[in-house]
BAFI-3210 file (N, C-alpha, C; in Angstrom, 3 decimals, decimal comma, padded with zeros to 6 digits):
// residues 303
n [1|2|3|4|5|6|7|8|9|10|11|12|13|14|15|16|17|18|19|20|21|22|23|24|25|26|27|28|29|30|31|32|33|34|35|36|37|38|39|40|41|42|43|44|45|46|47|48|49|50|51|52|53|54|55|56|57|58|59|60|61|62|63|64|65|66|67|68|69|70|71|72|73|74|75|76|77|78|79|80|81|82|83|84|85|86|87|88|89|90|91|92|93|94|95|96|97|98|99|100|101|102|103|104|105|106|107|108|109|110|111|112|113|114|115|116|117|118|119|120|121|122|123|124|125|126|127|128|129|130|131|132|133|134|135|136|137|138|139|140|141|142|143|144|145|146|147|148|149|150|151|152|153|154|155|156|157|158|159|160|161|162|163|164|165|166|167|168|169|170|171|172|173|174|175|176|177|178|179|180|181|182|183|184|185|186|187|188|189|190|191|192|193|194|195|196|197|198|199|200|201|202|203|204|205|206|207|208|209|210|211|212|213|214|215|216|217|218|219|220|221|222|223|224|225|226|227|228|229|230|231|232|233|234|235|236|237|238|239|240|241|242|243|244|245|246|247|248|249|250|251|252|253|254|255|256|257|258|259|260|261|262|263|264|265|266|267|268|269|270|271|272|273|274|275|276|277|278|279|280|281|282|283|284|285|286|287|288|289|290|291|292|293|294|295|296|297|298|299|300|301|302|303]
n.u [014,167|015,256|012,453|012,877|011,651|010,236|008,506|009,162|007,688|007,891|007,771|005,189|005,551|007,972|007,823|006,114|007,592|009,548|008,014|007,069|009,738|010,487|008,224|008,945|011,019|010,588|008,517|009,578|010,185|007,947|006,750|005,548|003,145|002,229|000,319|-001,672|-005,177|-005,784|-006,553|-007,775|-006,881|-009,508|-009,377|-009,417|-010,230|-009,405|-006,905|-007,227|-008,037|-010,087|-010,590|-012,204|-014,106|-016,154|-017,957|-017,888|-021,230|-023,285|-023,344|-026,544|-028,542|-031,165|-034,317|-036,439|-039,511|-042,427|-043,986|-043,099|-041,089|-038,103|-036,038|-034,092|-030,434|-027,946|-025,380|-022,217|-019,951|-017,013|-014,746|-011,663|-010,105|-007,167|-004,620|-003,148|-000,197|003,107|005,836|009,237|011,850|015,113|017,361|020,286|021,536|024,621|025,095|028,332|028,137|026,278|027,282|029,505|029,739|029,507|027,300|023,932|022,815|020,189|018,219|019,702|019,498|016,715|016,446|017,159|016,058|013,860|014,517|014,766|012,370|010,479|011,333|011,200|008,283|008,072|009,206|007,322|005,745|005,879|007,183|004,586|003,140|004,941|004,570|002,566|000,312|000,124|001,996|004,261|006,709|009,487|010,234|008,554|008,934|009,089|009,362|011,418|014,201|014,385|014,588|015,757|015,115|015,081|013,424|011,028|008,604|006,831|006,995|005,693|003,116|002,215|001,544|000,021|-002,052|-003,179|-003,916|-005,858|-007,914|-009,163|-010,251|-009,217|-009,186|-007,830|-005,150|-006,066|-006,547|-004,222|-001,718|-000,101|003,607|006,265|009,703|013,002|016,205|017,948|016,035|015,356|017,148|016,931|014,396|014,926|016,011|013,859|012,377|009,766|009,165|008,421|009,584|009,760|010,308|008,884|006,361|003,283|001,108|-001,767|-002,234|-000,596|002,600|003,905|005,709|008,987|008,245|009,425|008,740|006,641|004,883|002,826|000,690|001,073|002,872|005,704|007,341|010,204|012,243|014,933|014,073|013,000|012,086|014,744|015,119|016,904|019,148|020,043|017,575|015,232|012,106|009,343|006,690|003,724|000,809|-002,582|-005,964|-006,744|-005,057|-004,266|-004,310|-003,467|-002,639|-003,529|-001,346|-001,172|-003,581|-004,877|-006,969|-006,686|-006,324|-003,481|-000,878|002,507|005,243|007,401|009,512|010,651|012,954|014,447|017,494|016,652|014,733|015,357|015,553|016,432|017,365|018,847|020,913|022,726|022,367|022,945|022,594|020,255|017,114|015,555|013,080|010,821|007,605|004,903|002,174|001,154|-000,111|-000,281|-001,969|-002,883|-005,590|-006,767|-005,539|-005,618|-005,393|-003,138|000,434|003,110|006,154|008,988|012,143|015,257|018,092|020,704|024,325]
n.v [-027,641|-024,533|-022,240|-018,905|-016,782|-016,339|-014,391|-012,839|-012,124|-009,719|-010,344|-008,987|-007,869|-006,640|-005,462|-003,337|-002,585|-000,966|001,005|002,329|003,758|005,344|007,209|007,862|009,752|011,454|013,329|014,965|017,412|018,340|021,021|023,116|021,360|020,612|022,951|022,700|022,969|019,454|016,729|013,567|011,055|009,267|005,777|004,485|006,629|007,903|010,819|013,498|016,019|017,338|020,313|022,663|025,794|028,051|030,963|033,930|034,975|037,846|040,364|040,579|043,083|043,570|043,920|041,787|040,537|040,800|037,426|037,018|035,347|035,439|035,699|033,088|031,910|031,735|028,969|029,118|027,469|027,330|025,038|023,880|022,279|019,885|018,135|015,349|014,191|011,519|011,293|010,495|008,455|005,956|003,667|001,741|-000,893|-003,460|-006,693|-007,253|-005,044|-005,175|-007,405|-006,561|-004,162|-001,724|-000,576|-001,182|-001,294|-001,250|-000,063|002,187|003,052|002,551|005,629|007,916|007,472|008,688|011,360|012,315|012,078|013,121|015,888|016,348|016,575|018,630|020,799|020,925|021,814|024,226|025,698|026,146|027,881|029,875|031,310|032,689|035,528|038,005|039,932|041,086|043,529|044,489|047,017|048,573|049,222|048,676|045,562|043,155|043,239|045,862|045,668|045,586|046,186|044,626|041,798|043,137|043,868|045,865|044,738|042,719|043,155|044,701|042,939|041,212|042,543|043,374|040,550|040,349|042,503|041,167|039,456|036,844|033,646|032,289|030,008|028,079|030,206|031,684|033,309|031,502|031,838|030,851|030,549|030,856|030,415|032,418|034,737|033,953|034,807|037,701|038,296|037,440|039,214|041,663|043,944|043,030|040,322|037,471|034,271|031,051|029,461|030,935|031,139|030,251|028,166|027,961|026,770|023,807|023,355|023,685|021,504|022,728|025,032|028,460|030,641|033,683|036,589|039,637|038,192|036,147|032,644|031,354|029,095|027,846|026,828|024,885|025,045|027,191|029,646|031,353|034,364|035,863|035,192|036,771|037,976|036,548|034,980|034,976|033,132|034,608|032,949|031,914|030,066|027,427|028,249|027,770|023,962|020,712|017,263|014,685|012,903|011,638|009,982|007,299|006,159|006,714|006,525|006,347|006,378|008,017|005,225|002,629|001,136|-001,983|-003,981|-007,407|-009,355|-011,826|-010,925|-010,011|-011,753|-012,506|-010,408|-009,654|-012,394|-012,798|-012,499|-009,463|-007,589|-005,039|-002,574|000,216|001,898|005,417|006,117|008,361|010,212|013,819|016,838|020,593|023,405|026,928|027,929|030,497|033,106|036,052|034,519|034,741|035,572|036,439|037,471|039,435|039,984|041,352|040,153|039,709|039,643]
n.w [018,220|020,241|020,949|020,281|020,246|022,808|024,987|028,198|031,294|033,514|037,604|038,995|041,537|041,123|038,665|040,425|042,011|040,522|039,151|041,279|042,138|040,027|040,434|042,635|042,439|040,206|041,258|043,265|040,886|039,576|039,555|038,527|037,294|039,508|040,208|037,989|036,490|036,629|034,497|033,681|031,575|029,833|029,509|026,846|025,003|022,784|021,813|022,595|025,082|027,365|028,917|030,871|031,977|033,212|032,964|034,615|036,520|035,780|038,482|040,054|040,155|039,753|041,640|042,974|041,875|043,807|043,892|040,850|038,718|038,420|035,313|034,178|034,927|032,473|032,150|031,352|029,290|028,843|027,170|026,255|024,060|023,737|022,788|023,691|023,922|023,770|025,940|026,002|027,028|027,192|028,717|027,822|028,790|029,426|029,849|030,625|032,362|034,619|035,539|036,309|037,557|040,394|041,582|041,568|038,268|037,239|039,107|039,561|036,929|036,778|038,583|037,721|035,163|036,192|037,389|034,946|033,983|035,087|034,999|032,824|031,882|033,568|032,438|029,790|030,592|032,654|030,112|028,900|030,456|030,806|028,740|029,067|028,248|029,747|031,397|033,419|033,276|035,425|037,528|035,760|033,268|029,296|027,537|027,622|027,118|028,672|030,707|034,523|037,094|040,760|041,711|044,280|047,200|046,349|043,586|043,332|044,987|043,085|041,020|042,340|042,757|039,974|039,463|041,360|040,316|038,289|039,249|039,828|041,370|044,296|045,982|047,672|049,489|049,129|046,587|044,706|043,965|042,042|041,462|041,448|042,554|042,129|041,922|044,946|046,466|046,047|046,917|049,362|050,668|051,157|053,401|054,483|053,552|054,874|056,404|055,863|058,221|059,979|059,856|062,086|063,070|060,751|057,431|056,282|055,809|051,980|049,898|048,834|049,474|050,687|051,499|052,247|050,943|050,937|049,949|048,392|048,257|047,917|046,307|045,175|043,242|039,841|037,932|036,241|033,973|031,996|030,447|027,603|028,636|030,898|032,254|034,532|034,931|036,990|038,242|039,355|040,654|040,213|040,823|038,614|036,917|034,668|032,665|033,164|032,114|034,698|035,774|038,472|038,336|038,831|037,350|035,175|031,440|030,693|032,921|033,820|033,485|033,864|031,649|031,172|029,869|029,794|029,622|028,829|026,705|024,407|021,871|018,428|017,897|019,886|019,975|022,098|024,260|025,668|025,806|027,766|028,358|029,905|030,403|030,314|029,943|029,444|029,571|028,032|027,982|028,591|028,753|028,492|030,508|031,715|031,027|032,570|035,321|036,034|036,171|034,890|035,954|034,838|035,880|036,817|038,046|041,459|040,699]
ca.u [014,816|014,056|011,522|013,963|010,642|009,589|008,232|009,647|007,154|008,181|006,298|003,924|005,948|008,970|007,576|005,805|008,908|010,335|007,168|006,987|011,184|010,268|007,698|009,319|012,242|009,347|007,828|009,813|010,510|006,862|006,630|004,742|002,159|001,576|-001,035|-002,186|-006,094|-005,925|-007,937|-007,439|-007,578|-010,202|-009,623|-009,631|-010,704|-008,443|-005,482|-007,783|-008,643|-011,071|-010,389|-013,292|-013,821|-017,025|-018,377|-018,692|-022,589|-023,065|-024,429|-027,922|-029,373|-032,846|-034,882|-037,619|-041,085|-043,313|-044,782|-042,791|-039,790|-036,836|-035,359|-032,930|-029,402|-027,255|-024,392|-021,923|-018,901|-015,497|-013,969|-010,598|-009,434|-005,911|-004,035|-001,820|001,143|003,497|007,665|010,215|013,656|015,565|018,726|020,735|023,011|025,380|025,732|028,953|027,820|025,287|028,058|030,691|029,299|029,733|026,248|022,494|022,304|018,786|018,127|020,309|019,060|015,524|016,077|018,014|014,769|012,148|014,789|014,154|010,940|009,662|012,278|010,341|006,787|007,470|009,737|007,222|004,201|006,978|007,214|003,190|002,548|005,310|003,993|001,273|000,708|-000,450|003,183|005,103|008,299|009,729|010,477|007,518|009,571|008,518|009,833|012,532|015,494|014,612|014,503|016,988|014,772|014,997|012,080|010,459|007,724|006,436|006,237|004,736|001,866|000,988|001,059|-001,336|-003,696|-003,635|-004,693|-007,291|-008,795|-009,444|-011,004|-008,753|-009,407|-006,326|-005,297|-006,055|-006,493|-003,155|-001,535|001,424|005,004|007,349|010,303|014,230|017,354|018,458|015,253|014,838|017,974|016,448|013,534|014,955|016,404|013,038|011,925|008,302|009,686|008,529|010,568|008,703|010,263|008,328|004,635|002,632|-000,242|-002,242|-001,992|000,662|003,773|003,915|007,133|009,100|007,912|010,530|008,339|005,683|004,688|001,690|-000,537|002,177|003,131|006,543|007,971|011,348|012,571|015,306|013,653|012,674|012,528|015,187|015,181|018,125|020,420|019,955|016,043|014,687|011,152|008,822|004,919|002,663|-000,230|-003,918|-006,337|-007,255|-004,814|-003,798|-004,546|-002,459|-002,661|-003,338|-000,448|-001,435|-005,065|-005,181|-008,040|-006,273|-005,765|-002,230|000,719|004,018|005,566|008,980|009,341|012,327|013,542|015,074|018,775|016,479|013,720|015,402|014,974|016,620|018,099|020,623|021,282|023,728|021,770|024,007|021,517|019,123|017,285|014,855|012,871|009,870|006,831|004,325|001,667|001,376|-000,299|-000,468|-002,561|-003,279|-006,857|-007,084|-004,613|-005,620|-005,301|-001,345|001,299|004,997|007,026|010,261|012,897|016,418|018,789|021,680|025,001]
ca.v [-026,329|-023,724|-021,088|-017,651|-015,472|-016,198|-013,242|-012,332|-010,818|-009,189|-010,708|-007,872|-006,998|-006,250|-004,206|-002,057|-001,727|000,229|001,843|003,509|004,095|006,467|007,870|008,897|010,339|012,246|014,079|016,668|018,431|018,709|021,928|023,566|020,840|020,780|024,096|022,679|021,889|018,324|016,022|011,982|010,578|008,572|004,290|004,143|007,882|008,992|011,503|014,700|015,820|018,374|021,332|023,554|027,073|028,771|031,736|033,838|035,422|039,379|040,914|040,642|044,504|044,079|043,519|040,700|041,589|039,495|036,895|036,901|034,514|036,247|034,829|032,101|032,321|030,829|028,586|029,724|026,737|027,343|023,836|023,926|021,116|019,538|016,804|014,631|013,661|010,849|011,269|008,910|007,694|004,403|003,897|000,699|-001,800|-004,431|-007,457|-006,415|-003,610|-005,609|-008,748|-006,385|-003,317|-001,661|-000,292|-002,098|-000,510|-001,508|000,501|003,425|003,562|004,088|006,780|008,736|008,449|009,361|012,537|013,479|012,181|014,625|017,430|016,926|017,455|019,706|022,009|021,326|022,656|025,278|026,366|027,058|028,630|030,990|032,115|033,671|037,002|038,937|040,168|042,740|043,835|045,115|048,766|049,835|049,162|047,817|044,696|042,423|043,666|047,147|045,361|046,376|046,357|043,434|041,675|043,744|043,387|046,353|044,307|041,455|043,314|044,815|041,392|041,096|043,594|042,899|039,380|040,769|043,027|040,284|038,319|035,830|032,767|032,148|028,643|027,594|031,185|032,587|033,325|030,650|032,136|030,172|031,619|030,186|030,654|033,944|035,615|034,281|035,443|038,828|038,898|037,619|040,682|043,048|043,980|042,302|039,441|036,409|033,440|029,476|029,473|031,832|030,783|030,127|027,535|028,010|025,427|023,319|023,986|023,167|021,186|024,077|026,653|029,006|032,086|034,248|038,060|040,226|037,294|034,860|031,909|031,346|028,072|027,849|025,513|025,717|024,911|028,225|030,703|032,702|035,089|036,673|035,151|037,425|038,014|035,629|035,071|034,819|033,136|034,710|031,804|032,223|028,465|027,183|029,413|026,499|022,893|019,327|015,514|013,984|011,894|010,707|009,608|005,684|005,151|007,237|005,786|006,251|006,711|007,059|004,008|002,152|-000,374|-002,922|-005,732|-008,033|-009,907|-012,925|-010,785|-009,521|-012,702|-012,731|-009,097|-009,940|-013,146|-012,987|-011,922|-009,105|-006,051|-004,677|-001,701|000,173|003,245|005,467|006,758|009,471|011,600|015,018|018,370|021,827|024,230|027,741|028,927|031,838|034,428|036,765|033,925|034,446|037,261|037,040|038,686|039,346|040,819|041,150|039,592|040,172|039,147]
ca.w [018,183|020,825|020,630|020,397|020,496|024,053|025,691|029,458|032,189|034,938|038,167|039,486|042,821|040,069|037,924|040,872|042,563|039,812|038,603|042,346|042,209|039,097|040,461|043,562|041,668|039,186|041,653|043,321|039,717|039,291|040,827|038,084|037,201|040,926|040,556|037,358|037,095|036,496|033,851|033,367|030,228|029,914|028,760|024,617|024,198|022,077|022,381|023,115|026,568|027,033|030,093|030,862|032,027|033,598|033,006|035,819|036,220|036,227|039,691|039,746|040,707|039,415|042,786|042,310|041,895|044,159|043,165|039,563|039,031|037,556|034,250|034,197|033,952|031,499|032,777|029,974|030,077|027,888|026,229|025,845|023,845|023,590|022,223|024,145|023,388|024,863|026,066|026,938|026,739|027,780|029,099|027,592|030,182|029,069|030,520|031,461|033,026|035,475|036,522|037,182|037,957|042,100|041,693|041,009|037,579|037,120|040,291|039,083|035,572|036,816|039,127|036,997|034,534|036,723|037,669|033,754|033,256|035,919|034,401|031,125|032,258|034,275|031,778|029,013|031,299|032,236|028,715|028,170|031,528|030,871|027,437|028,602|027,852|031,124|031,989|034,293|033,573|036,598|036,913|034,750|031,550|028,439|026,848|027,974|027,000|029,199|032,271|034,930|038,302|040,520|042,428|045,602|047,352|045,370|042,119|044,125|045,317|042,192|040,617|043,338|042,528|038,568|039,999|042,608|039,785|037,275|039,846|039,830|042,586|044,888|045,697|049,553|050,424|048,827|045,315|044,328|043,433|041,098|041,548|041,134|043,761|042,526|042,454|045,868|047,087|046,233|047,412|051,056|051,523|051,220|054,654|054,347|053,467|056,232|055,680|055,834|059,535|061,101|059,956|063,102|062,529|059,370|056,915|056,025|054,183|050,520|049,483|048,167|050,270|051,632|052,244|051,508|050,897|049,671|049,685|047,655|048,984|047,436|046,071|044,825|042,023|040,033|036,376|035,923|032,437|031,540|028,682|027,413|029,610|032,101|032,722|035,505|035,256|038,305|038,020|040,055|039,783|041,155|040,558|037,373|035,276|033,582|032,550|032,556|032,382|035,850|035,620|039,499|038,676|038,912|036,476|033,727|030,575|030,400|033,903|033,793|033,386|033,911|030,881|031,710|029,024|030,180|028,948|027,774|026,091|022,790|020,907|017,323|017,578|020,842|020,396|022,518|025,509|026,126|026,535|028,716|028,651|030,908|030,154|030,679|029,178|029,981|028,232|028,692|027,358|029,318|028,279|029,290|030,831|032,149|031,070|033,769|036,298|036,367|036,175|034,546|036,529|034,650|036,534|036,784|039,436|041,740|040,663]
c.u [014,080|013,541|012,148|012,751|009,929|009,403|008,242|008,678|007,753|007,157|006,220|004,984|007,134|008,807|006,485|006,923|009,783|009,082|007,366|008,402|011,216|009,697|008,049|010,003|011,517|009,213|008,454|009,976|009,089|006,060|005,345|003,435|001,459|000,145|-001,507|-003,530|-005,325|-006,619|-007,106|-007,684|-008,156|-009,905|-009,993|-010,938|-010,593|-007,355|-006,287|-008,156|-008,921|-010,809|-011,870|-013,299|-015,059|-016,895|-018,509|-020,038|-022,089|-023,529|-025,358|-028,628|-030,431|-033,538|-035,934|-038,720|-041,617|-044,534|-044,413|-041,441|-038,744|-036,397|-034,003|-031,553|-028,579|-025,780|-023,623|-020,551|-017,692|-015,189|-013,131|-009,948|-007,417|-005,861|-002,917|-000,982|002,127|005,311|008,051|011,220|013,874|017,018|019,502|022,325|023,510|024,999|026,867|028,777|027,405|026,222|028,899|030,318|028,885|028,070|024,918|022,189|020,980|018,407|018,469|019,459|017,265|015,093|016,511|016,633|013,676|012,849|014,425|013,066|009,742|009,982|011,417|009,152|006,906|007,941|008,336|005,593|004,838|006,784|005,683|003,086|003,680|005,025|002,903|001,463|000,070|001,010|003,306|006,370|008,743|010,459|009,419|008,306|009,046|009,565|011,515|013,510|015,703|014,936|015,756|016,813|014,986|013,365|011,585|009,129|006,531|005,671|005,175|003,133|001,295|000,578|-000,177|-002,326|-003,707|-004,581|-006,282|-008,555|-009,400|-010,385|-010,261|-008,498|-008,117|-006,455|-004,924|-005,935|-005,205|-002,954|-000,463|002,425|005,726|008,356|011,676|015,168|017,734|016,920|015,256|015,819|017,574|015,440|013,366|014,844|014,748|012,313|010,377|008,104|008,966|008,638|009,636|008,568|009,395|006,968|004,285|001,343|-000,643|-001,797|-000,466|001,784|003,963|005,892|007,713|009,142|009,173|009,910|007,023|005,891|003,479|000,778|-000,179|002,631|004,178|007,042|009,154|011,798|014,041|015,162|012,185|012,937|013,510|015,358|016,635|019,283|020,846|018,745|015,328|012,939|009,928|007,143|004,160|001,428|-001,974|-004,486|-006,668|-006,788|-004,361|-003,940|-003,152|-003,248|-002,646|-002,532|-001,146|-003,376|-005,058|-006,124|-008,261|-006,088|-004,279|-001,692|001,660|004,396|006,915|008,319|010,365|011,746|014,755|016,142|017,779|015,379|013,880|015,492|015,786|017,712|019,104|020,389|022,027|023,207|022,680|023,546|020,148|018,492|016,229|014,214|011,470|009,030|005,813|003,701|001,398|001,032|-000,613|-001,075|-003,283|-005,168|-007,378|-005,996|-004,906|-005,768|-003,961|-001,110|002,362|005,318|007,895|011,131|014,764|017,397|020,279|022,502|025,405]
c.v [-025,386|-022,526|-020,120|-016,338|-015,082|-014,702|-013,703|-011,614|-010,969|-010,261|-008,956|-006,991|-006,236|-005,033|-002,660|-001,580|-000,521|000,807|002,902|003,933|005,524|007,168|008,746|009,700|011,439|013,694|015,241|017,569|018,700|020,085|022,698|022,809|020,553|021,915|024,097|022,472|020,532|017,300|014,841|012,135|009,694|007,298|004,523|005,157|008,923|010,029|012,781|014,523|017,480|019,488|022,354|024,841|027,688|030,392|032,933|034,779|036,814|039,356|041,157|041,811|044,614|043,412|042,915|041,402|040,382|038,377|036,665|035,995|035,256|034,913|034,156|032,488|031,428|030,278|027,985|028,357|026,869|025,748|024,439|022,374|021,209|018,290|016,150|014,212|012,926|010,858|010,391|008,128|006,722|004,827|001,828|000,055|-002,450|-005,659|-008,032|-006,204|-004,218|-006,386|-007,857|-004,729|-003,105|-001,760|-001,036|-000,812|-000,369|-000,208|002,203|003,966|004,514|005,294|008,033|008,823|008,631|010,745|013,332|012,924|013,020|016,267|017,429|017,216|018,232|020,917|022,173|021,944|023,939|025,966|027,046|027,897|029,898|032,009|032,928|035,221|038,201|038,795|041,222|042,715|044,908|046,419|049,227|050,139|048,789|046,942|044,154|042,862|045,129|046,897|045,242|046,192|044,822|043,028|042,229|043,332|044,657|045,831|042,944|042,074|044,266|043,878|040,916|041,460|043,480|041,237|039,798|041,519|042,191|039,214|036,939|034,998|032,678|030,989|028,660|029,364|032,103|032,488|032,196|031,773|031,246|030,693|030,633|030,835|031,981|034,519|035,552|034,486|036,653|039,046|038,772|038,502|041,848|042,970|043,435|041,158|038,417|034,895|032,467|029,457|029,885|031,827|030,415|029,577|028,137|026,510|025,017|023,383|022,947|022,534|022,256|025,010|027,386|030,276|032,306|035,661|038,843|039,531|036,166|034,201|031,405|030,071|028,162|026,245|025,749|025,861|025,927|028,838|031,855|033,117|035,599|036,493|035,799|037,292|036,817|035,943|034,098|034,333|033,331|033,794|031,714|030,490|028,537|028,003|028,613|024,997|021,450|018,111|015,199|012,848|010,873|009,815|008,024|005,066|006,248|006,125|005,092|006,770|006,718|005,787|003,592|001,055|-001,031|-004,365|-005,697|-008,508|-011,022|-012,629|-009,868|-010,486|-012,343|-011,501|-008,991|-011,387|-013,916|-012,881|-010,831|-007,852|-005,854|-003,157|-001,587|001,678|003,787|006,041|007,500|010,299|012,521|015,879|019,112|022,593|025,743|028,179|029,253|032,623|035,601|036,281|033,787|035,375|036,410|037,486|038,673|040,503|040,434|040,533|039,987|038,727|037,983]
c.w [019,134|020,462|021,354|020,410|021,823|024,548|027,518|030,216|033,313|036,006|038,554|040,509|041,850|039,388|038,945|041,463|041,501|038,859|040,225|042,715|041,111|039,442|041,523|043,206|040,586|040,437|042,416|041,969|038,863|039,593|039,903|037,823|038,521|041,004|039,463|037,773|036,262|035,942|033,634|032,223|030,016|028,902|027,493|023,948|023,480|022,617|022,901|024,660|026,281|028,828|029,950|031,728|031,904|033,427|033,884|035,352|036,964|037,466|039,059|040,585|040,417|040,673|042,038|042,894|042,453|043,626|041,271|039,642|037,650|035,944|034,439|034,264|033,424|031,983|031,365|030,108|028,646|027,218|025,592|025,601|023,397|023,365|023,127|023,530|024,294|024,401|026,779|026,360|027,557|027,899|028,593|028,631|029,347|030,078|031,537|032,925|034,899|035,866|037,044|037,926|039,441|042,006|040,946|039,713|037,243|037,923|039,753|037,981|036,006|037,699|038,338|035,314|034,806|037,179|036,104|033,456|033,740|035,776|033,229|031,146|032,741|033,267|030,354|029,713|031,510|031,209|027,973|028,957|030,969|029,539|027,183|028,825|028,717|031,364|032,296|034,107|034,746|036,511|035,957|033,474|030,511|027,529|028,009|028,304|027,800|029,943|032,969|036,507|038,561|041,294|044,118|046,088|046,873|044,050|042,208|044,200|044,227|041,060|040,996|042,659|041,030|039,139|040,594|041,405|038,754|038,087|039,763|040,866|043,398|045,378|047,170|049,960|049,473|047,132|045,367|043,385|043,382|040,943|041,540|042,653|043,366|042,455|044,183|046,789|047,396|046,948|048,962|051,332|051,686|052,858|054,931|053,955|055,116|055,905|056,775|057,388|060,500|060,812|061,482|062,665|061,676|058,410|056,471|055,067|053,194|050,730|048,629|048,676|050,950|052,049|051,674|051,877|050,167|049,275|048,440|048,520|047,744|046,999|045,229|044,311|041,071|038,131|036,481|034,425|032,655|030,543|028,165|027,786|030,759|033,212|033,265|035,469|036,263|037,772|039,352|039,240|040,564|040,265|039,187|036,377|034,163|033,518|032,691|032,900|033,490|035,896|037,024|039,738|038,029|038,167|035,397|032,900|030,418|031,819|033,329|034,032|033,429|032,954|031,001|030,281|029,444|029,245|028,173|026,736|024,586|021,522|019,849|017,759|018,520|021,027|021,288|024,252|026,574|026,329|027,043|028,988|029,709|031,003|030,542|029,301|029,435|029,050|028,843|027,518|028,197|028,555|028,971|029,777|030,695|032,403|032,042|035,017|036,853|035,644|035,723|034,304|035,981|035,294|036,389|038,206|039,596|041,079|041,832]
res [x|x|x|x|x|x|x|x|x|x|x|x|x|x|x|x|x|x|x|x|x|x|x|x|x|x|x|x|x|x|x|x|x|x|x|x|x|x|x|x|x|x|x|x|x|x|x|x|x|x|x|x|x|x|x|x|x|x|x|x|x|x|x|x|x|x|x|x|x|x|x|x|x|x|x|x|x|x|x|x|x|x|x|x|x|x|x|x|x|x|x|x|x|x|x|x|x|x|x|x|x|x|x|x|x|x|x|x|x|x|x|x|x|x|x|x|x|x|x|x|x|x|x|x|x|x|x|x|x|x|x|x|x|x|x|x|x|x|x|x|x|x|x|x|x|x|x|x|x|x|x|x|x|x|x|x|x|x|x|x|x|x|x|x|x|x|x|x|x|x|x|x|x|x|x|x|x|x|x|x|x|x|x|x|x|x|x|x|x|x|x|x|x|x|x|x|x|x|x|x|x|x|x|x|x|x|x|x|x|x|x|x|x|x|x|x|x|x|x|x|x|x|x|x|x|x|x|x|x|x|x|x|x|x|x|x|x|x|x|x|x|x|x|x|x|x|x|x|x|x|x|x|x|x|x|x|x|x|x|x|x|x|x|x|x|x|x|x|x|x|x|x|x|x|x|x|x|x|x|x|x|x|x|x|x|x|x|x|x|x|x|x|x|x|x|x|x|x|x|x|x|x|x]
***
């Protein structure tokens, strides 16, 4: 009688071909974990991962006395712990599906979940970064529901300068803006405005980039927050305002992953050998900072 429990592996070139098919398909919708910092999870160390967060040291105005050695100073370090947590859905074929089917569903299935398995990290990093609580409502309003102004390069540059006064680092030289298609409809139009085109050497443009202003370097996405149904909100982002999972670090515990079973690898439960699925998996926690390392901007937009 034969053995109905056999286990199916992929060979190697197989299963990278559709581990790097996901991952290409992942990565443009990463836009926010892009200016995360970045921590691995370290091989069978549990679900926590630990983010850290320096101190900075006062100015030192006491002039040294010769010949005396000043007192130490204390290198003060934050620990911010978090818990990972791991997402991921499958997509089920037929048999069917695969003999008669125009298109390589295999093929299909996993681009279509590395387009949401990169929509879901990125919305649920999305969802902390925008919760933090250093915000501008535009126009000098208070609360949400006042808001009315839209985005200028006004509310930009005092985004800025809340940034600048907090001391908050800037990433390669500039601030990062997170920003959606109608904000950045608006903020073409402001006369200070200088659109991706017209850079002149300096460093290289970010995927995303369509402009900058005020010492923002603009990226445009279009998994953005809105509140109310109206209220578009904008992240001004300076370095280290927020934490995630190094999904791309090679001697993490855990990658994304494409898992594929095969028609002959459901044993007892399809006897029939008549399904196939093919799904991913991915861990992931975001965590905020440095609340005065980032601004949200909420503003209103043109019709």
């Amino acid at each position: 009688m034969p053995n109905i429990n056999t286990t199916i592996t992929l060979p190697v070139e197989t299963q990278t071909f559709y581990d790097r098919t996901l991952l290409k398909r992942m990565l443009p919708y990463l836009v926010f974990m892009r200016f995360a910092q970045k921590k691995s999870i370290p091989k069978k160390s549990g679900k926590k991962i630990n983010f850290r967060r320096y101190t900075p040291l006062p100015p030192a105005t006491t002039p040294l006395t010769e010949g005396v050695t000043p007192e130490g100073e204390t290198l003060n370090v934050d620990q911010v712990e978090a818990v990972v947590k791991f997402y991921g859905r499958h997509i089920e074929n037929s048999d069917e599906l695969d003999l008669v089917g125009i298109d390589d569903s295999l093929t299909e299935s996993s681009e279509l979940l590395g387009e949401q398995a990169g929509l879901t990290l990125d919305t649920l990093t999305r969802n902390e970064v925008c919760s933090g609580t250093n915000v501008q409502y535009a126009g000098g309003v208070t609360g949400t529901s006042n808001v009315t102004a839209k985005i200028s390069s006004e509310e930009v540059k005092k985004a800025v300068r809340t940034l600048k006064k907090a001391n908050a680092p800037t990433i390669d030289g500039s601030y990062i803006g997170v920003i959606d298609p109608d904000i950045s409809y608006d903020i073409q139009n402001d006369p200070l405005w200088m659109d991706v085109s017209k850079y002149s050497g300096g460093k290289a443009i970010m995927d995303g980039e369509i402009g900058k202003l005020g010492g923002v370097r603009f990226i445009e996405t279009t998994n953005t927050l809105v509140k109310e149904g109206k209220i578009h909100c904008a992240m001004i982002i300076g370095k280290d305002a927020y934490g995630a999972v190094d999904i791309a670090n090679k001697n993490s515990g855990q990658k994304p992953r494409i898992i594929l079973k095969t028609f002959e690898s459901g044993g007892t439960s399809d006897p029939l050998e008549q399904r196939q699925t093919v799904g991913w998996k991915a861990p992931h926690v975001a965590v905020r900072l440095n609340e005065l390392a980032m601004v949200r901007l909420e503003v209103a937009v043109s019709e």
